[in-house]
C-alpha positions in Angstrom: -4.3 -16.5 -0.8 -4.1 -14.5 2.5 -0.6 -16.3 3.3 0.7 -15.3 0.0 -0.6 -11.6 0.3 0.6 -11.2 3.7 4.2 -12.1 2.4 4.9 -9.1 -0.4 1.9 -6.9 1.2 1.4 -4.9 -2.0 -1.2 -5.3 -4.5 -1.0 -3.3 -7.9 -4.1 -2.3 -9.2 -3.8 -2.5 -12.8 -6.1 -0.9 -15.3 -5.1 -2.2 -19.1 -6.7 -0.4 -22.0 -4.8 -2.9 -24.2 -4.7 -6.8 -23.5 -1.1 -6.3 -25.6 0.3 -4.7 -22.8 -0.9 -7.9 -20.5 2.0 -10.1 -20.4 4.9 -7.6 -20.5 3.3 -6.0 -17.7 3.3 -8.6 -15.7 6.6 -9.6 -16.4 8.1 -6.2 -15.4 6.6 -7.2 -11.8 7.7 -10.4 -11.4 11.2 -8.7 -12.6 10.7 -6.9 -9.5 9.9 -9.8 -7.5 6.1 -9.3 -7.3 4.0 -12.3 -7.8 0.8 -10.5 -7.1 -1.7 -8.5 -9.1 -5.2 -7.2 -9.4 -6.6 -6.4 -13.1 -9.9 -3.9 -13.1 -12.8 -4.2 -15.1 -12.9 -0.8 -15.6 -12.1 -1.4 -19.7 -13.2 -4.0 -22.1 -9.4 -5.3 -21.8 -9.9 -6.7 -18.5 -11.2 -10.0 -19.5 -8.8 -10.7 -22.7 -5.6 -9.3 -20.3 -7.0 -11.5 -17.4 -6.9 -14.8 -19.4 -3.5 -14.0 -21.0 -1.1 -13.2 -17.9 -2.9 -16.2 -16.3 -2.0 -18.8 -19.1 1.4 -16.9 -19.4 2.4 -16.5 -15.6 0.4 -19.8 -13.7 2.7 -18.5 -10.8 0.8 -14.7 -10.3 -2.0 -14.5 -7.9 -4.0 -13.1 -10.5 -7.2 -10.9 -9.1 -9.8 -8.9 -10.9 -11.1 -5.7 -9.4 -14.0 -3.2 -9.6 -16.5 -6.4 -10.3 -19.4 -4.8 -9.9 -22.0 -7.2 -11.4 -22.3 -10.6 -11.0 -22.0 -11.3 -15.2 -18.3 -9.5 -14.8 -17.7 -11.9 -11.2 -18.6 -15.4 -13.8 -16.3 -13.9 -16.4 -13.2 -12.8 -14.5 -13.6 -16.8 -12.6 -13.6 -17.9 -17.0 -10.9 -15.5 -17.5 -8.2 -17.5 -14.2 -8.7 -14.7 -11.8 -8.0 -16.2 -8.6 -9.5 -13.6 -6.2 -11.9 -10.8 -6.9 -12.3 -7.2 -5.4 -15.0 -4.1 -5.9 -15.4 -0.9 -4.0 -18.5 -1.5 -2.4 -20.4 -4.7 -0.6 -23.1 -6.4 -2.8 -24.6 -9.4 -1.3 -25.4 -10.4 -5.1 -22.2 -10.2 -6.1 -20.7 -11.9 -3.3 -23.2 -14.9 -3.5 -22.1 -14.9 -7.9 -18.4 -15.2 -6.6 -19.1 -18.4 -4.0 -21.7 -20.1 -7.0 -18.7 -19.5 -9.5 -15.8 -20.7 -6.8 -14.2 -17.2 -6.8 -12.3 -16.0 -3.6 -13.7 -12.6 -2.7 -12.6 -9.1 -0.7 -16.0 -7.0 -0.7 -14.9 -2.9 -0.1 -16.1 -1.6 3.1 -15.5 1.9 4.9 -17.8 2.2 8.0 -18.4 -0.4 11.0 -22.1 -1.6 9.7 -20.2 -2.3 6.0 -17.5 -4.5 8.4 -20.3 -6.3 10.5 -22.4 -7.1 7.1 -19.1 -8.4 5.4 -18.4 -10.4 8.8 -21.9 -12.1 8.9 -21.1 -13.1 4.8 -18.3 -15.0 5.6 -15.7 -12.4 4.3 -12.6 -11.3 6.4 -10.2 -10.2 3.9 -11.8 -6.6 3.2 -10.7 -4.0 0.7 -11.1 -0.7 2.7 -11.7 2.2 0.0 -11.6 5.4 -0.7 -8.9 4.5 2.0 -7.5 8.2 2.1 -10.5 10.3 1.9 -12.2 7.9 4.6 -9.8 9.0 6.8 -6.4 6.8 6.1 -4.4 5.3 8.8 -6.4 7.0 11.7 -9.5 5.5 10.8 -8.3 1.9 10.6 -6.9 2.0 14.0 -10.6 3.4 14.9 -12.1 0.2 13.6 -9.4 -1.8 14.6 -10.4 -1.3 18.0 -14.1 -2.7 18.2 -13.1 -5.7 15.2 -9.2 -6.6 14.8 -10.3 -9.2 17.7 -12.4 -11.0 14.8 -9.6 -12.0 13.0 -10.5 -9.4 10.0 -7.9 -7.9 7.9 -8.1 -5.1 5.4 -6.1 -4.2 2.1 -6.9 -0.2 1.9 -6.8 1.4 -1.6 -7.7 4.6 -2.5 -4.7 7.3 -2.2 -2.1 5.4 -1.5 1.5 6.0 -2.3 5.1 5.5 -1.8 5.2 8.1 0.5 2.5 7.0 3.1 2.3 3.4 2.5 4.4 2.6 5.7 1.7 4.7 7.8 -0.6 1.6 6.8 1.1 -1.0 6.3 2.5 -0.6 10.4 -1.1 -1.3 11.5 -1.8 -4.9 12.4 -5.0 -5.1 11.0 -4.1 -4.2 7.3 -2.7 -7.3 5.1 -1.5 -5.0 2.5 -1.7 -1.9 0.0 -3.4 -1.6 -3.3 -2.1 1.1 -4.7 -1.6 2.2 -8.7 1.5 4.3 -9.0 4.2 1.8 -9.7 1.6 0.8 -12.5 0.4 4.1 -13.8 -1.2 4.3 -16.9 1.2 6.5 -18.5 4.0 4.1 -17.8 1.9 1.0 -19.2 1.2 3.4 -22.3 4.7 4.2 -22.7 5.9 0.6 -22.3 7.9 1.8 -20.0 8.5 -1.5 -17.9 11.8 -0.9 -16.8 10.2 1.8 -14.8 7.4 0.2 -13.7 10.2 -2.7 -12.1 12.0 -0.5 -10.5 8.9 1.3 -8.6 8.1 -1.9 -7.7 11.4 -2.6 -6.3 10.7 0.2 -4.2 8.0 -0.3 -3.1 8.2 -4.2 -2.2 11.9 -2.7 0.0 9.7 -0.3 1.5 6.6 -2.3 2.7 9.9 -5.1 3.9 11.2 -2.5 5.7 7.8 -1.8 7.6 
């Protein structure tokens, strides 16, 4: 999973208020050469669109993100997510994703949420609110005391085409999430020829890092 992040370095983070827009969604990215994707539980969607671009596409590394309880963690692992994600580090939730077989990248923002994901066996961490935590600067901060551990974050949380080379220059970051070449409006509008060409752009930009 890591290898294959580490190659495109930019994760959409995808909310889908209708599983109908699933598979033409995810087509549009891998039109733009993206083979990556996370899918939120943040709407009853998630699961229905989960299990549809995953019997569609096999190829996408399908994740499901925002899993906050460990009944969502079982049914994104039913649904062929591949990885999961949440804002926060729950030692429940991550002990629901190794009983189901579910790889997982607990959120973290300060040192003690680091050293508690480190003793859990995690090392792929989602760093969020990325930009109101303090962006770039603050990952270089923590990079200092932990990039020696082998630990690698994916910051989310204000991220944009503008300011995703600021991250992704730092060593310790895998990748991006980030939501604009996916925006809802977009998705609403089926506007997939769009959303391919943003992430065109953005896959040239985070190549060109």
């Amino acid at each position: 999973m890591l290898d294959r992040i580490l190659a495109k370095r930019i994760i959409p983070v995808v909310v889908l208020d209708q599983a109908s827009d699933a598979e033409p969604l995810a087509e549009a990215l891998l039109d733009a050469g993206l083979d990556i994707m996370e899918v939120t539980f943040r709407t009853a969607a998630a699961a229905e669109s989960i299990t549809r671009i995953a019997k569609a596409f096999p190829e996408i590394l399908l994740g499901a993100g925002t899993l906050l309880e460990p009944d969502q963690v079982a049914r994104a692992r039913d649904a062929g997510a591949i990885f999961g994600l949440a804002p926060g580090l729950n030692p429940e939730i991550l002990a629901k994703a190794k009983q189901v077989g579910l790889q997982f990248s607990p959120g973290v923002m300060t040192p003690s949420d680091i050293e508690q994901a480190l003793s859990l066996g995690c090392d792929l961490l989602k760093f969020f609110p990325a930009g109101a935590a303090g962006g770039p600067n603050m990952l270089k901060a923590l990079a200092g005391p932990y990039a020696h551990t082998g630990v690698k974050f994916v910051p989310t949380g204000g991220i944009s085409a503008k300011n995703l080379g600021d991250y992704l220059a730092l060593p310790v970051v895998a990748a991006i999430g980030g939501s604009w070449m996916v925006d809802k409006k977009l998705v609403a509008d089926a506007n997939w020829t769009e959303i391919t060409r943003l992430t065109k752009e953005a896959l040239a930009a985070a190549a060109a890092v």
